[in-house]
C-alpha positions as CSV (number, residue, x, y, z in Angstrom):
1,X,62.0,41.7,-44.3
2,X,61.4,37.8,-45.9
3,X,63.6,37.0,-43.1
4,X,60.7,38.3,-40.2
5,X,57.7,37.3,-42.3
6,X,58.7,33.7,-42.6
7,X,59.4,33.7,-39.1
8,X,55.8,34.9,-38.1
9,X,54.3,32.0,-40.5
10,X,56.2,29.2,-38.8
11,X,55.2,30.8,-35.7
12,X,51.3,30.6,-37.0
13,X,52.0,26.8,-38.0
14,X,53.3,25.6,-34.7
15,X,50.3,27.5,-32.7
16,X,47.9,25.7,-35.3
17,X,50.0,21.9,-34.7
18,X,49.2,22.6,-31.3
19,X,45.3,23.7,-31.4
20,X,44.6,21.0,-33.7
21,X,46.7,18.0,-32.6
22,X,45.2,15.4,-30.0
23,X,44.3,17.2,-26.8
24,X,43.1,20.0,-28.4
25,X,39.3,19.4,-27.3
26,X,37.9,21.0,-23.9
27,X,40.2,20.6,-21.1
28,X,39.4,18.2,-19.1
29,X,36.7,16.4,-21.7
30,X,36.5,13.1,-23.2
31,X,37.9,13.8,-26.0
32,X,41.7,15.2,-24.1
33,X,44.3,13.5,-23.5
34,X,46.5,13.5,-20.4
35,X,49.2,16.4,-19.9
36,X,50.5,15.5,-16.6
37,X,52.0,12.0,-15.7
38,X,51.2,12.6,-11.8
39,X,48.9,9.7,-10.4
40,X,45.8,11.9,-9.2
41,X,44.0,10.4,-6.5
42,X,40.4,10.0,-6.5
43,X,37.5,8.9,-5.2
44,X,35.4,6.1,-7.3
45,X,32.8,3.4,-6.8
46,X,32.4,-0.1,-8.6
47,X,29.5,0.2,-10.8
48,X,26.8,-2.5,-9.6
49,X,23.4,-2.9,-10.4
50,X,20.5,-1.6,-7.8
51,X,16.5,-0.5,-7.2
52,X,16.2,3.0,-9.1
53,X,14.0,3.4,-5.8
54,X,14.0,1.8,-2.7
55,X,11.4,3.3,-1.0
56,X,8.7,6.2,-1.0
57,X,9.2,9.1,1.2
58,X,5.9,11.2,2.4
59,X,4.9,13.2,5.0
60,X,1.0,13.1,6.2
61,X,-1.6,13.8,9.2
62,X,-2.1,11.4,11.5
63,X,-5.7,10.0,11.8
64,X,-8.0,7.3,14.0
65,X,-8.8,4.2,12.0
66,X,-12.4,5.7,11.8
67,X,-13.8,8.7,12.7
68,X,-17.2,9.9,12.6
69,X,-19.1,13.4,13.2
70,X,-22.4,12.7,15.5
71,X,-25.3,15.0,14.0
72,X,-28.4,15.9,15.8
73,X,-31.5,14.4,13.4
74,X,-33.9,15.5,16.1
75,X,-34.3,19.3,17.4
76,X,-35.6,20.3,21.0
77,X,-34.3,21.5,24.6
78,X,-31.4,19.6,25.4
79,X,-32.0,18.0,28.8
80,X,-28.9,16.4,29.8
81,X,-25.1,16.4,27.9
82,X,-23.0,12.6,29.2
83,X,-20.2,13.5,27.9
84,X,-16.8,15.9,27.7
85,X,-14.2,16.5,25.5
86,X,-11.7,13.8,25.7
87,X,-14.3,11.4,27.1
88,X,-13.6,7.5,25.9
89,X,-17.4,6.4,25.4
90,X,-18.6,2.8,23.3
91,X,-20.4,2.5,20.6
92,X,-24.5,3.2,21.4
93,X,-23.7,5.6,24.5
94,X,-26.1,8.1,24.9
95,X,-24.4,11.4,24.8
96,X,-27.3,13.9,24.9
97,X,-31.0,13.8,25.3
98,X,-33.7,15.8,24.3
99,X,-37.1,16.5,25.8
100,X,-39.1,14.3,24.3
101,X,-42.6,14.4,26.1
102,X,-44.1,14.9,22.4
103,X,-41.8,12.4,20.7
104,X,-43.3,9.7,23.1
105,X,-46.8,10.6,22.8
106,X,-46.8,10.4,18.8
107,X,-44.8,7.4,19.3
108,X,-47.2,5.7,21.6
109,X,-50.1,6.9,19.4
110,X,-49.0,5.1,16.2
111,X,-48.2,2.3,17.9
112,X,-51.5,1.9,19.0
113,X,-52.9,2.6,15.4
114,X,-50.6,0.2,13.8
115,X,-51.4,-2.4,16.3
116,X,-55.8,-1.8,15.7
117,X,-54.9,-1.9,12.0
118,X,-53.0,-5.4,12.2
119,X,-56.2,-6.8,14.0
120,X,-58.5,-5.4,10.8
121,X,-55.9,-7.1,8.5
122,X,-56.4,-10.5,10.6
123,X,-60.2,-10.5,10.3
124,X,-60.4,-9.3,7.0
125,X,-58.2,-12.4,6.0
126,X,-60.4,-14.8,8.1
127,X,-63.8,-13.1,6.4
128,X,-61.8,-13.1,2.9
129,X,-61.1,-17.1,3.3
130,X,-64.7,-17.3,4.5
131,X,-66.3,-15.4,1.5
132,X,-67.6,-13.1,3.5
133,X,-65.6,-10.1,2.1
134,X,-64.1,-9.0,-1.2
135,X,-60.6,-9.1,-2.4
136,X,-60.7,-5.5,-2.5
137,X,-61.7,-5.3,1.1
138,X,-58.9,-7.7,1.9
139,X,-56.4,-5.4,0.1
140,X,-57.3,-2.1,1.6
141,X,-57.5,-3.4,5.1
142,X,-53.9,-4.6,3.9
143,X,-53.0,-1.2,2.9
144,X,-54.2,0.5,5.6
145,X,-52.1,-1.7,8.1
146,X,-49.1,-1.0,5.6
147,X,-49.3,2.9,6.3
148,X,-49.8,2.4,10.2
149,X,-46.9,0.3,10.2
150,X,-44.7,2.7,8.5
151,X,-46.1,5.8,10.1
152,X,-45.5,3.7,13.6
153,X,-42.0,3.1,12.4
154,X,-41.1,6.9,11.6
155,X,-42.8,8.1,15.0
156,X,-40.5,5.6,16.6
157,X,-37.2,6.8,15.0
158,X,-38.5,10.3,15.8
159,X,-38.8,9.3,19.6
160,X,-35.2,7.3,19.4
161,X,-33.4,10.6,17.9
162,X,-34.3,12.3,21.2
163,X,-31.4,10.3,22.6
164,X,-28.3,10.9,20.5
165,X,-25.8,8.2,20.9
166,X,-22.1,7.4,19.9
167,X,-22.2,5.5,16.5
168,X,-18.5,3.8,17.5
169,X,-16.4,3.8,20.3
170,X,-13.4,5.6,20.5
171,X,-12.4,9.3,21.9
172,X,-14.2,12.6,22.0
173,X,-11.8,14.8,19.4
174,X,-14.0,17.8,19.4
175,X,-17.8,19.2,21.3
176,X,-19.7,21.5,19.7
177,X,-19.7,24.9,21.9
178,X,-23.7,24.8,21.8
179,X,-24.4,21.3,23.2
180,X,-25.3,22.2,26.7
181,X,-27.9,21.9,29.0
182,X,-31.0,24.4,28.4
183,X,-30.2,24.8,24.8
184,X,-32.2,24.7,22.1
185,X,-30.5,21.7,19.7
186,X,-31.8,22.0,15.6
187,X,-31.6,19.3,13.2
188,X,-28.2,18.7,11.7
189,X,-26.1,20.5,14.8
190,X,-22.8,18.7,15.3
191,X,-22.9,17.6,18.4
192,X,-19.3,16.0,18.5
193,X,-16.3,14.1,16.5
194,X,-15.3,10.7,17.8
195,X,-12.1,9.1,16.5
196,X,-11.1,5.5,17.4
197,X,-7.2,5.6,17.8
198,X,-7.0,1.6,18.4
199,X,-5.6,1.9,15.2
200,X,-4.2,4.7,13.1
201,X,-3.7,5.7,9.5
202,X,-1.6,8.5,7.3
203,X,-3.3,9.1,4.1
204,X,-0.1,11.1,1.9
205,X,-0.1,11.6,-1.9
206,X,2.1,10.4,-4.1
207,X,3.3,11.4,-7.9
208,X,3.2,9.7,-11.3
209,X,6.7,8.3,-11.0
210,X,5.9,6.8,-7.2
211,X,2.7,5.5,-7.5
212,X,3.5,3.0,-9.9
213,X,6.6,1.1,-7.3
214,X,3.6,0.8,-4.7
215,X,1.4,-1.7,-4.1
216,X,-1.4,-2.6,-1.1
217,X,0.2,-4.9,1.4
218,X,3.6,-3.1,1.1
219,X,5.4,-2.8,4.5
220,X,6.0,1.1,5.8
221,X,7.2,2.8,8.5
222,X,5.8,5.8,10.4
223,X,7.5,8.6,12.5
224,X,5.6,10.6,14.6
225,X,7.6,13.5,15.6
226,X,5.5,14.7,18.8
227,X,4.8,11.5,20.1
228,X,6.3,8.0,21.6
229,X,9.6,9.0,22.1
230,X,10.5,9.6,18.4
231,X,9.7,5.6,17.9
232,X,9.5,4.0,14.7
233,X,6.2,2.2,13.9
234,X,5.8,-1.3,11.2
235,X,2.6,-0.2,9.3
236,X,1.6,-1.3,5.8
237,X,0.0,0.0,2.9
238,X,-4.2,-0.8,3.2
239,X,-5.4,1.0,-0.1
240,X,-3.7,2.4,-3.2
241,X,-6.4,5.0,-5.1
242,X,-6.8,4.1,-8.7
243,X,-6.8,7.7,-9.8
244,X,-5.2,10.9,-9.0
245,X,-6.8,13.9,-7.1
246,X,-8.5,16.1,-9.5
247,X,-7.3,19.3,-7.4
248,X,-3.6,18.3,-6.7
249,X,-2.6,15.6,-9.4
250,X,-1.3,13.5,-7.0
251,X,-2.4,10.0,-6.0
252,X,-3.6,9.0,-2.2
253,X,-2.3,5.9,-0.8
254,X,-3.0,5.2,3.1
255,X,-0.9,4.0,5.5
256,X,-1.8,2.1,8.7
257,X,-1.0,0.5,11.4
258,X,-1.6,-0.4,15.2
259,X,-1.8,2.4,18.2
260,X,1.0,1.1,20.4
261,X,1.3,4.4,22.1
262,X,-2.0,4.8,23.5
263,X,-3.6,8.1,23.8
264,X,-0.4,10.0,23.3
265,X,-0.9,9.7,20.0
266,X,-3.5,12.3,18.5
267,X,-5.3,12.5,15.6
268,X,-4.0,15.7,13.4
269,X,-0.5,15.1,14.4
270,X,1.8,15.3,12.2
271,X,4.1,12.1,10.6
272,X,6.6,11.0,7.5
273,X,5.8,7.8,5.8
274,X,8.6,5.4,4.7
275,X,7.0,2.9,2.2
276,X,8.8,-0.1,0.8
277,X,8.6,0.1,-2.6
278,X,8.0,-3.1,-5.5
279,X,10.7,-5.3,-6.3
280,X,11.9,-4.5,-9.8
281,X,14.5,-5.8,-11.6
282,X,17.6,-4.7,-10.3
283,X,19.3,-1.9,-13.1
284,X,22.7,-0.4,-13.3
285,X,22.8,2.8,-11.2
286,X,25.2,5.4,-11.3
287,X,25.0,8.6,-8.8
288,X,23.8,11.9,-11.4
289,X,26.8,13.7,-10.5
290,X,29.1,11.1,-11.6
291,X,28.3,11.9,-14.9
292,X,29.7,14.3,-17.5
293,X,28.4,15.6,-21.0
294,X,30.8,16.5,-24.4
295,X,28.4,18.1,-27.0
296,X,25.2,17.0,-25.4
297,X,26.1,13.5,-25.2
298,X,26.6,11.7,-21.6
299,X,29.8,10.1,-20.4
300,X,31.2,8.5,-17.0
301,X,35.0,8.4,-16.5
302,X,36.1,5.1,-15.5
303,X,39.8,4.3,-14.0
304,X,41.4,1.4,-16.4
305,X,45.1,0.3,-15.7
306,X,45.4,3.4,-13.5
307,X,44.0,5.9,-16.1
308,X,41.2,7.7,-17.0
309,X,39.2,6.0,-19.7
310,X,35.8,8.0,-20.8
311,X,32.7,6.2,-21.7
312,X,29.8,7.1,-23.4
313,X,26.8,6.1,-21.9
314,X,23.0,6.0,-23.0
315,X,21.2,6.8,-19.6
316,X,17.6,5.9,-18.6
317,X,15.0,7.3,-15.7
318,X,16.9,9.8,-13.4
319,X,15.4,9.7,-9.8
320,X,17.2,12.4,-7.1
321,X,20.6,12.1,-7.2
322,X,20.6,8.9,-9.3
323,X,20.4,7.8,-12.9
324,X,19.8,4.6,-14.7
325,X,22.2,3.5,-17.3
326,X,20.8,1.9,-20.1
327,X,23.9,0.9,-22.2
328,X,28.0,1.8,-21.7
329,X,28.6,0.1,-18.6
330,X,28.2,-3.4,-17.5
331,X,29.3,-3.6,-13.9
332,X,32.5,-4.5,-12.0
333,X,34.0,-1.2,-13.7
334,X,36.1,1.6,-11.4
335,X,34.0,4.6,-11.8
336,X,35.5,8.1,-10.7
337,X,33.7,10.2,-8.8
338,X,36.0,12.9,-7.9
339,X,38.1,15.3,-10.1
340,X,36.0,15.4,-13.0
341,X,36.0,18.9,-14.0
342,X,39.9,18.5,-14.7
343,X,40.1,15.1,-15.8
344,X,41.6,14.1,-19.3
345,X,41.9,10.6,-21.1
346,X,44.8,8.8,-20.0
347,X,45.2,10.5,-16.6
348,X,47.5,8.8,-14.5
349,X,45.5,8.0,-11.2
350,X,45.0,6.2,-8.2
351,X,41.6,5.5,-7.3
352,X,40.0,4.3,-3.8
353,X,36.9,2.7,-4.1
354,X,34.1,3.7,-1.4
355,X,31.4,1.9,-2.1
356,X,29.2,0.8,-5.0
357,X,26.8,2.4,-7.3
358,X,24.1,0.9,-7.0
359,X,23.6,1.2,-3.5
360,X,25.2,4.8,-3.3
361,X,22.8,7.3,-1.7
């Protein structure tokens, strides 16, 4: 019976050399210590130093360099419509006109009073320097010629708006259904949107860790999937907003850049934004999934004399799939990249660098 029971406490002890000894920590952690005397072979990169972010990705609507809605200020029959949709025009074309028999008659009228009210103002100055009249005659015949003036100048603008013509020149995006002739036209009735596509613009929105890395100026590119043959257009960066959208949180920026396609390009289409992002100082990078944690804290497993050697790390800003190391590693080292779930310190391996960390996508 002593015989058995000291058998089953040496038995204990042995189990407990073995749990407690060096190795005994989560297989495959930090804190292990290698088993098998096999080279492994993995995958690693040299760590190197790189641009946490290279450049802003965004996707946008395709717009003209200006656009414009043209809005009836006048209301009548319409007598002629010069345009259709899809029409080039230039800036001052008339597009529709009104009847304006009324328009003309007020205008002509005014004109006429402004014009009797001027020659009162010239003899009341000449009578005035002649002491014939009082300043206050002077001034009210001043007055008077005042109010023709500006009731001549309103009459006029009232007669102009009877011809409704293109603030800028560019396309005809869109006609209102109800701009034809015969119809009745009321003030504030669209009567069309006009885009110049000469040059185009994305406006796309941006977040809080992006919007910083850009600045105006900054060269872009700009796909547009439905148009020019999938071609890549230069473009740059023409304003940065100085606040974010109330509604969405995010921050405009807009994009531009000159139409080399021609009308095969449409405003409302839609395009990705590529913008190249500020120069920083460059930072050492390591790809997120490189890296491993043991109780919370973050290590990389580096390949030293063909073994595994953890290393703790202290990481910084994570962007994507990559993460900024602020202290552990200081370039030039073997980093492992494949493996990891199984690797112990010590490991025997052979590693075959692919690339390096800092430029690793």
């Amino acid at each position: 019976m002593k015989r058995a029971l000291w058998g089953v406490l040496a038995a204990g002890a042995l189990v407990a050399l073995v749990s407690c000894g060096p190795g005994g920590g989560r297989p495959g952690g930090p804190g292990g210590v290698a088993q098998s005397q096999e080279p492994r072979a993995v995958e690693a990169l040299t760590v190197s130093r790189g641009n946490l972010l290279r450049s802003v990705e965004a996707a946008g609507i395709v717009a003209g360099i200006t656009e414009a809605y043209v809005v009836s200020e006048t209301q009548g029959i319409i007598q002629s419509v010069s345009f259709s949709l899809g029409d080039p025009v230039e800036r001052g074309q008339v597009l529709v006109k009104v009847e304006d028999t009324i328009a003309r008659l007020n205008m002509e009228q005014a004109k006429q009073q402004s014009e009797t009210a001027q020659l009162d103002l010239d003899a009341a100055e000449r009578l005035f320097q002649a002491g014939s009249v009082s300043r206050a005659d002077l001034n009210r015949a001043r007055s008077n010629a005042s109010g023709a003036q500006a009731r001549y100048e309103s009459a006029l603008k009232v007669y102009r708006d009877t011809s409704i013509r293109a603030p800028l020149g560019g396309s005809v995006a869109q006609k209102d259904a109800a701009v034809a002739l015969g119809n009745f036209l009321s003030p504030g009735t669209r009567i069309a949107r006009i885009v110049d596509i000469s040059s185009l613009k994305v406006e796309v929105a941006l977040g809080e860790t992006q919007i910083g890395l850009v600045r105006a100026g900054a060269p872009a590119t700009v796909f547009i999937p439905a148009a020019c043959d999938e071609q890549l257009f230069e473009a740059a960066v023409t304003a940065v907003a100085a606040g974010s959208d109330p509604a969405t949180g995010s921050f405009p920026v807009v994009v531009s850049w000159e139409n080399l396609c021609g009308d095969r390009v449409k405003s409302g289409m839609s395009a990705t934004v590529s913008i190249q992002t500020r120069q920083e100082q460059p930072v050492i990078l390591v790809p997120s999934a490189a890296l491993v944690e043991e109780a919370g804290v973050p290590y990389v497993y580096t390949a030293e004399a063909g073994r595994v050697a953890p290393k703790r790390v202290r990481t910084g800003r994570r962007l994507g799939n990559v993460t900024e190391i602020v202290d552990g590693l200081e370039g030039g080292e073997v980093l492992i990249m494949t493996g990891l779930g199984t690797l112990r310190k010590g490991d025997p391996v052979t590693a075959t660098v692919v690339g390096e960390s800092g430029t690793w996508q």
